[in-house]
Every structure is written in C-alpha cells, then in structure tokens.
C-alpha positions as a Markdown table, in Angstrom:
| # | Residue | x | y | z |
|---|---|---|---|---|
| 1 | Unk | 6.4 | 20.5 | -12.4 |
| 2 | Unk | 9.5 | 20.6 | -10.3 |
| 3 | Unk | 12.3 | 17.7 | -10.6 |
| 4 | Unk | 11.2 | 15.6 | -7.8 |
| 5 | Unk | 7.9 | 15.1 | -9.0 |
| 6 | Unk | 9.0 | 14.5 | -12.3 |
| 7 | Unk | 11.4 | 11.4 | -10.9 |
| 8 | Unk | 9.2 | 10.0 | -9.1 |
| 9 | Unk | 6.8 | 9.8 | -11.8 |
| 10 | Unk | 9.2 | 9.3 | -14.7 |
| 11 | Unk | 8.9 | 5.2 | -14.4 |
| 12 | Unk | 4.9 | 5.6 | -14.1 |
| 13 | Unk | 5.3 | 7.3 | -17.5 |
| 14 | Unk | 7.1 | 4.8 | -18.9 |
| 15 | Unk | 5.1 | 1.8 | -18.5 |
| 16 | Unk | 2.0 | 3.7 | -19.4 |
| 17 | Unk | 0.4 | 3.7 | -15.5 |
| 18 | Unk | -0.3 | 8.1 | -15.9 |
| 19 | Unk | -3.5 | 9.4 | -16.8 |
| 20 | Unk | -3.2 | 11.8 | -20.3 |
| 21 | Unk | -2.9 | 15.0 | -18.0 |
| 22 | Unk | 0.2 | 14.0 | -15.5 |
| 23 | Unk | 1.3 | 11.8 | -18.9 |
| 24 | Unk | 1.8 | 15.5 | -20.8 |
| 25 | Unk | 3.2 | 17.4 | -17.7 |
| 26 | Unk | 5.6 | 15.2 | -17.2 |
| 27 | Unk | 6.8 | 14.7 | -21.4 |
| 28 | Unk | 6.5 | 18.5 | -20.9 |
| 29 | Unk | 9.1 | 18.5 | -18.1 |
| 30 | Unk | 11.1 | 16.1 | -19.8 |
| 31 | Unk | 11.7 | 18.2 | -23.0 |
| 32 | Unk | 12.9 | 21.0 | -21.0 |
| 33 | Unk | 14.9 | 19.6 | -18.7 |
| 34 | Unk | 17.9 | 17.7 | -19.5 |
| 35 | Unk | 18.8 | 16.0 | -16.3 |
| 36 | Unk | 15.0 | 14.0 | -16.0 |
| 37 | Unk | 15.7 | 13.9 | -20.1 |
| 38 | Unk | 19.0 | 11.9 | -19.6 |
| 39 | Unk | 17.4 | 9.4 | -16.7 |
| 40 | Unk | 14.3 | 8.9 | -18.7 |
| 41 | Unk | 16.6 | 7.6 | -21.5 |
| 42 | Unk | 18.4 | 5.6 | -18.9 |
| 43 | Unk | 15.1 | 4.2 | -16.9 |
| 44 | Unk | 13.8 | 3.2 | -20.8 |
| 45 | Unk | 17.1 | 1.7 | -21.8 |
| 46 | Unk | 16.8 | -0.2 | -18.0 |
| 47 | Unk | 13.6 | -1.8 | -19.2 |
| 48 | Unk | 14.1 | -2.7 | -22.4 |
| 49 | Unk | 17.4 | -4.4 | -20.9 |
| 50 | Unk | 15.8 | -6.4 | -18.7 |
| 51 | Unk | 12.7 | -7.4 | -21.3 |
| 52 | Unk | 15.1 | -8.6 | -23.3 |
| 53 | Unk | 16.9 | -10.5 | -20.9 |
| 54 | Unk | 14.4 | -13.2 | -20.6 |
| 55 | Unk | 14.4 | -13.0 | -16.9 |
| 56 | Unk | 11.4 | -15.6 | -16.6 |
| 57 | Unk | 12.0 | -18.9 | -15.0 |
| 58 | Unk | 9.6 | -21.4 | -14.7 |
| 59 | Unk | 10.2 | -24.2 | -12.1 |
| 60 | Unk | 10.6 | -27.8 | -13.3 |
| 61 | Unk | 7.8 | -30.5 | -12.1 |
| 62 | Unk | 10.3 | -32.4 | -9.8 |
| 63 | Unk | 10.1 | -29.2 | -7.8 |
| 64 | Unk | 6.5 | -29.0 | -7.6 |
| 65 | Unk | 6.5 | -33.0 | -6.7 |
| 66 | Unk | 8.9 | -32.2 | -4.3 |
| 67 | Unk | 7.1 | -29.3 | -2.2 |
| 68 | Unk | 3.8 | -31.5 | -2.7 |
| 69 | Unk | 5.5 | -35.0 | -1.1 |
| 70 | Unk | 6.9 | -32.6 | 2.2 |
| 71 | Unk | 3.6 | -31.5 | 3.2 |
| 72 | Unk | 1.6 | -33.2 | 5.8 |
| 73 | Unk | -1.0 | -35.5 | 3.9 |
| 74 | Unk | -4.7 | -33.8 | 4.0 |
| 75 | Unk | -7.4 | -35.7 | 5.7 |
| 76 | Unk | -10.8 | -35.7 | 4.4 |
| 77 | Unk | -12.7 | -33.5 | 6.4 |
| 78 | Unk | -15.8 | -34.8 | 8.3 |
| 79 | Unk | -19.4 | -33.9 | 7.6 |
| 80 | Unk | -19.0 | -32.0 | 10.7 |
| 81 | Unk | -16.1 | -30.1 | 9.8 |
| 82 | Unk | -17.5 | -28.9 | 6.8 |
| 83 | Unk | -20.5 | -27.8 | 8.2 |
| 84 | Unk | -18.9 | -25.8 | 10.7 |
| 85 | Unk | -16.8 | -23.8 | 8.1 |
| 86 | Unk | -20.2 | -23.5 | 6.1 |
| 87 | Unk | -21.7 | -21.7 | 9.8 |
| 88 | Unk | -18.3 | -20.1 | 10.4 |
| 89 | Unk | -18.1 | -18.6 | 6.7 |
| 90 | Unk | -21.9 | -17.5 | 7.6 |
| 91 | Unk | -21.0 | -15.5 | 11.1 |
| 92 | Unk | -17.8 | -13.7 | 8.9 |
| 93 | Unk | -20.1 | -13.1 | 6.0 |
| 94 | Unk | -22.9 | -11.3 | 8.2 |
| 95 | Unk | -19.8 | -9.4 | 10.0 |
| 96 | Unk | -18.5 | -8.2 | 6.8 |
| 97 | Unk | -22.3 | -7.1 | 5.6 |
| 98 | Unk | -22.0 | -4.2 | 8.5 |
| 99 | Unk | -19.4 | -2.7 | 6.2 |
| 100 | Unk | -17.7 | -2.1 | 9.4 |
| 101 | Unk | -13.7 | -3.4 | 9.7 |
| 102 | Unk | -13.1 | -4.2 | 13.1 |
| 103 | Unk | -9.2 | -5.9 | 12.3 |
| 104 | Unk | -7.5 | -5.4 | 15.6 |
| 105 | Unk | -9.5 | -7.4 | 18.5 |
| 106 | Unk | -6.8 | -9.5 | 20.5 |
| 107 | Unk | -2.7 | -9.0 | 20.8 |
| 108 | Unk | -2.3 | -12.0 | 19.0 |
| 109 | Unk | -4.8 | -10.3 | 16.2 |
| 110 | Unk | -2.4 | -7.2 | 16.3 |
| 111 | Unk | 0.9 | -9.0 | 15.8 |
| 112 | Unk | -0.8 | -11.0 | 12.6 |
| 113 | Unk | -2.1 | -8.6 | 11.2 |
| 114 | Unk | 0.9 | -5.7 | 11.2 |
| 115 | Unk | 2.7 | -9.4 | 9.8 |
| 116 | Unk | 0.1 | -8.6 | 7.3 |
| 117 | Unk | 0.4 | -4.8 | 6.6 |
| 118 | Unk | 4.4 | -5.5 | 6.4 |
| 119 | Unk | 3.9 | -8.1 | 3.6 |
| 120 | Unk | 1.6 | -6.1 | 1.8 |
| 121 | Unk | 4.4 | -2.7 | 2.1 |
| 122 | Unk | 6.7 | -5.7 | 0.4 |
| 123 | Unk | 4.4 | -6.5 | -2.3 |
| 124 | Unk | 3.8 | -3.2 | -3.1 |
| 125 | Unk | 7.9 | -2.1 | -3.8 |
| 126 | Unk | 7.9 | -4.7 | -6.4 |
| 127 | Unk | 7.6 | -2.8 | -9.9 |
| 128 | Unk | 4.2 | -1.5 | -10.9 |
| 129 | Unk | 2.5 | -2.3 | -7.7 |
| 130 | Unk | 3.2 | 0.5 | -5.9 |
| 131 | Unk | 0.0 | 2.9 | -6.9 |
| 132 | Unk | -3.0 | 2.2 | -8.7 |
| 133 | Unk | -3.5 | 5.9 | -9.1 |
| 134 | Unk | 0.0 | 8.3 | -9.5 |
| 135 | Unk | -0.8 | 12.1 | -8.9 |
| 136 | Unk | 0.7 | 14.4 | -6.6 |
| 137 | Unk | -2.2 | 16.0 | -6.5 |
| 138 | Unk | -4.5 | 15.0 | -3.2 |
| 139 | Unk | -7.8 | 16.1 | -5.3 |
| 140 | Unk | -6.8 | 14.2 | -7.8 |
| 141 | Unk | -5.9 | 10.5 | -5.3 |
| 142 | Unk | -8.5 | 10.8 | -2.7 |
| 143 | Unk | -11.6 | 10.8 | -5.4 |
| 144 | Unk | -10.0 | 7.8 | -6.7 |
| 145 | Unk | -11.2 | 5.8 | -4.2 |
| 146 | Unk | -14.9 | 6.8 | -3.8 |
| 147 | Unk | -17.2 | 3.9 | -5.3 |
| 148 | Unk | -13.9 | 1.2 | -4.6 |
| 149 | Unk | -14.1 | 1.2 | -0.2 |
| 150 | Unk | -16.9 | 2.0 | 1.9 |
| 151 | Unk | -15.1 | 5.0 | 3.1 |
| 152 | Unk | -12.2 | 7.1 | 1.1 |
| 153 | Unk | -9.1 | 7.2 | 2.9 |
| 154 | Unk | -8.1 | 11.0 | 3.7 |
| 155 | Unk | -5.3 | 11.8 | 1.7 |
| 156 | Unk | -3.2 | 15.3 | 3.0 |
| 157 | Unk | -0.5 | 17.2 | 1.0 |
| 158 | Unk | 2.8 | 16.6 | 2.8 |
| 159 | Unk | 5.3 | 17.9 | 0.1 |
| 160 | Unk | 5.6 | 21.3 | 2.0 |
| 161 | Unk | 7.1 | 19.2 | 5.2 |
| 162 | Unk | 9.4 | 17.0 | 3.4 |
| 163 | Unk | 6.8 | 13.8 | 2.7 |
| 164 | Unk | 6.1 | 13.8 | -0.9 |
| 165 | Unk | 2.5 | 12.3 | -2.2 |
| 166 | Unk | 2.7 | 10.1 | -5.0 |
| 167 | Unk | -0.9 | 8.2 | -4.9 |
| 168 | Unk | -2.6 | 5.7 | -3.5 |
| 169 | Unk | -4.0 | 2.1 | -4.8 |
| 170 | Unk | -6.1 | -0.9 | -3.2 |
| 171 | Unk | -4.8 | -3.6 | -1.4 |
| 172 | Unk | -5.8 | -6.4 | 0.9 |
| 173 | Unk | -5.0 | -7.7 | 4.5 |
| 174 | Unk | -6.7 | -10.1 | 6.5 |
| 175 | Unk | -9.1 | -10.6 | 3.0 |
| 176 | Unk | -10.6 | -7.4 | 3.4 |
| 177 | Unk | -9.5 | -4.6 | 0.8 |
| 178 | Unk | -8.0 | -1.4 | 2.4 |
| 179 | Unk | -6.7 | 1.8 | 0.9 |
| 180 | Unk | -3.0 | 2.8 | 0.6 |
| 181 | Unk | -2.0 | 6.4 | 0.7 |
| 182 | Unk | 1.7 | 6.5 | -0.3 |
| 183 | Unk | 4.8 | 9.2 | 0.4 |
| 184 | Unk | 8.2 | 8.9 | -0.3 |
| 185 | Unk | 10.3 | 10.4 | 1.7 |
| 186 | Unk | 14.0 | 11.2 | -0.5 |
| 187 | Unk | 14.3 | 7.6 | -1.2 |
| 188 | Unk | 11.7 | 6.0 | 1.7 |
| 189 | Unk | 8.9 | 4.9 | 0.3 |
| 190 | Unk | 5.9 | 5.2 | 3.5 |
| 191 | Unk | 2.8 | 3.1 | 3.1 |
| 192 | Unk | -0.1 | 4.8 | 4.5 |
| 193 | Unk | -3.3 | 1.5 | 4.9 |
| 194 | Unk | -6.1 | 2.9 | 6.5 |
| 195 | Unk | -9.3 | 0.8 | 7.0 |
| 196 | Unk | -12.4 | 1.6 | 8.2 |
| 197 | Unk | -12.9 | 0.3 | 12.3 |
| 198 | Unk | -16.2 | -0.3 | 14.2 |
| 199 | Unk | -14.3 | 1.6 | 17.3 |
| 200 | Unk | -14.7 | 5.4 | 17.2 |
| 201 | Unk | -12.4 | 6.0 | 19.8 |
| 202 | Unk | -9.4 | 8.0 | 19.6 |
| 203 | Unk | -6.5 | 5.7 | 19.8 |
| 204 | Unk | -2.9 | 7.2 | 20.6 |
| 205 | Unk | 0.0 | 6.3 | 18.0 |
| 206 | Unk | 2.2 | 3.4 | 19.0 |
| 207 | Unk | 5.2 | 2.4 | 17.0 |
| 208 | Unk | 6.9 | -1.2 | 16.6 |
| 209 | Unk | 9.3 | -2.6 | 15.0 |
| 210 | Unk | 8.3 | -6.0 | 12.8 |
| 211 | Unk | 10.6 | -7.9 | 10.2 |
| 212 | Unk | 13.0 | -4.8 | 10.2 |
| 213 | Unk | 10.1 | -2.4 | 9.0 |
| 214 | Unk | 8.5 | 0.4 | 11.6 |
| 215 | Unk | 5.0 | 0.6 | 11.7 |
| 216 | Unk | 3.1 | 3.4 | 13.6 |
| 217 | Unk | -0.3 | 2.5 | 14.5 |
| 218 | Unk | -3.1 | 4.9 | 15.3 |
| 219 | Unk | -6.9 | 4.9 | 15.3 |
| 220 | Unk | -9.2 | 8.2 | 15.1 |
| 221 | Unk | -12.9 | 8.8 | 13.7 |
| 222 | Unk | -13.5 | 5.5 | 12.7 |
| 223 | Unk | -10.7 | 4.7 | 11.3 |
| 224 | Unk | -7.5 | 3.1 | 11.8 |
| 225 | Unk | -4.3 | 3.7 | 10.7 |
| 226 | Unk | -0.8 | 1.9 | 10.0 |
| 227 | Unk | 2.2 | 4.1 | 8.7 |
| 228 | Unk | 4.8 | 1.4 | 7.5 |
| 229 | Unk | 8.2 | 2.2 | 5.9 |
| 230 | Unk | 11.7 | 1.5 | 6.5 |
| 231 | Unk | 12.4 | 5.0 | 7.7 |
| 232 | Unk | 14.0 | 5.5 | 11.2 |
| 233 | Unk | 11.4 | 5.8 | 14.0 |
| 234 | Unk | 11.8 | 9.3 | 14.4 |
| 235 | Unk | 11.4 | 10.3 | 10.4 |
| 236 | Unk | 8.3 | 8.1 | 10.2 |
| 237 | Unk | 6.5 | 9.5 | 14.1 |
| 238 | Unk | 6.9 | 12.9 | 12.3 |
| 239 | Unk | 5.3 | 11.7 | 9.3 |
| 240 | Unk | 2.3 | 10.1 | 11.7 |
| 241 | Unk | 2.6 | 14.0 | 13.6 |
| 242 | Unk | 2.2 | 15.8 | 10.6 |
| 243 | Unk | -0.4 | 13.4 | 9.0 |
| 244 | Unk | -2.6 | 13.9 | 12.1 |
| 245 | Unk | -2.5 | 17.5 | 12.6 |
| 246 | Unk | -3.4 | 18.0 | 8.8 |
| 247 | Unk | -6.3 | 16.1 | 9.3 |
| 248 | Unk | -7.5 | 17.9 | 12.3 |
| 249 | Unk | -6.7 | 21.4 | 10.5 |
| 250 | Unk | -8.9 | 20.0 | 8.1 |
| 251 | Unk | -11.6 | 19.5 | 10.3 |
C-alpha cells in the first residue's frame, strides 16, 4: 500500500468504518512507515480532542417556540385535498414500481434537482458520511452495491490518471436512493451519483456552476450521471473524459 492510499484511509481506520482486510493493510502500512505512523497518532489524538470537548449543543425550547410561532399557520386540509395526495402518492408509487428513475424531465426539474445532488455532495463531507464502503479496489466497491439499487453503478480505476477511488455509499435525492462513486483528487473530494434513467439516449456532458460547486452532467446506457466537486471546471471535465472513455474501453 502506497502513502496516498494509506491517508486517505487512515481516518476510516480509526473510527472502525474498514472491513478486516483494508483494516490490516493499512495497520501494516502504518507500522512501517513513520510519516502515516506520526499522522495516525495525530488524527487519533484529533478525535479524542474533540470527544472530549463536549461539542454537543442542544437548543433551548424558546428557540423551537420561536421557529414554530414564524411559520405560516397550517390549514386543515379538505377531504379533497387529501384525496388528491392519496391519488397523487398512487401515480408516484406505480412510477417508481417500473424501477426505472426518470429524474430530469423539465429545466425547472434540472435546476432542483442538481440543488439536490449539491446538498447531498455537502452532507456527505461531514465526518463519516462520505463512503459506506472504503476500498480502493473497484472489485471490491462496485459489488457492494448489487442487491442495495436496481442497477450497480460502474465504478473505473482512475488512480493511474491522477483521480484516486476511495468507495462509494447510498444516498438519496429527489426520495429516490442513488449510488455514489467517490475520488479525491489531492485534496478534492468528486462525488460521482449515478441513477438509473428511463432515457437510453446518449446525452453529451454539460457543466454548471450551482452554489459555488461544478457539476458535470451526462447520461449514456441508461444511466445518468452527475460529477460534483469543488474542483475547477477543467480538472473535474477531465475527470468526466476519463470516466467515460474507461467505460467505453470496458465495453
């Protein structure tokens, strides 16, 4: 195990999220190498700082009263109104019964739901939600996800170019779970969602700018794809380039 996997994986290791294998390559790295040695001791010393901190804060009821009293006042909804969420529920229920994730249908669709992908990139860089599964091994994340999505993301080995795999985990957007493929790029972390679409068009890359983040959309075999990461546009349209071809090499 070279250095760069070893940091990346050095804070999995410390709050127990490695499987026994990576969990013994990684101690194994450790013992033998004195700078991940020294920042393990540092990352552990981190922790136990800030555990013993007592960082928690719970917010006092006049706060909560507060909030609650600047809200519109709910209305009690008719008969009608409930029945029509009861047939509207139906129609969403019978959509998602396809299995088929058809998320982008209007612009106005588009722009909420990227909102979406760029809140879920945020929630996932808080600690431990980054990766469900850590590996830098693509045998090891893409079989991860068989039996938890309809259809397994394709995860591709990018280390050789410069994008470093570190796993992959389950999240949600627009209440329908998704996989997430991430890289890092030095210190970049790149969000890879990828959901399955209804379309099997070939859809050309586009990139965008929303709440500072750069998203590069794409949609090929059935699937679509959002690239998300705080890395300049360039950096993260090579990552998309690179992504691509490796799946097509892959047949």
């Amino acid at each position: 195990m070279r250095c760069d996997e070893a940091e990346i994986l050095l804070q999995a290791l410390i709050d127990g999220e490695l499987d026994a294998g990576h969990a013994r390559e990684v101690e194994a790295h450790v013992a033998t190498c004195a700078k991940c040695g020294a920042l393990l001791t540092d990352y552990r010393e981190m922790s136990k700082a800030v555990a013993n901190a007592g960082a928690g804060y719970t917010a006092p009821l006049e706060l909560r009263r507060s909030i609650e009293a600047s809200l519109p006042s709910a209305q009690q909804p008719s008969r009608r109104a409930v029945l029509r969420g009861f047939a509207f529920g139906s129609a969403v229920s019978a959509i998602a019964a396809t299995g088929l994730v058809a998320i982008v249908l209007r612009n106005d669709d588009e722009a909420r739901i990227q909102s979406e992908i760029v809140s879920a990139h945020l929630r996932s860089l808080q600690a431990g939600h980054l990766t469900d599964v850590v590996s830098t091994d693509q045998h090891t994340v893409k079989p991860w996800f068989n039996g938890k999505l309809d259809v397994a993301p394709p995860v591709v080995d990018l280390t050789a170019q410069g994008f470093t795999l570190i796993g992959g985990r389950l999240d949600y957007v627009d209440a329908r779970a998704l996989g997430a493929v991430v890289y890092r790029r030095r210190s970049h972390v790149i969000n890879l969602f990828v959901a399955q679409t209804a379309n099997t068009e070939h859809r050309a890359a586009k990139t965008e700018t929303v709440q500072g983040f750069n998203i590069r959309r794409w949609s090929e075999r059935g699937l679509n794809f959002w690239a998300v990461s705080d890395l300049a546009r360039d950096e993260l349209a090579d990552f998309g380039e690179r992504f691509e071809a490796a799946m097509r090499a892959a047949g």
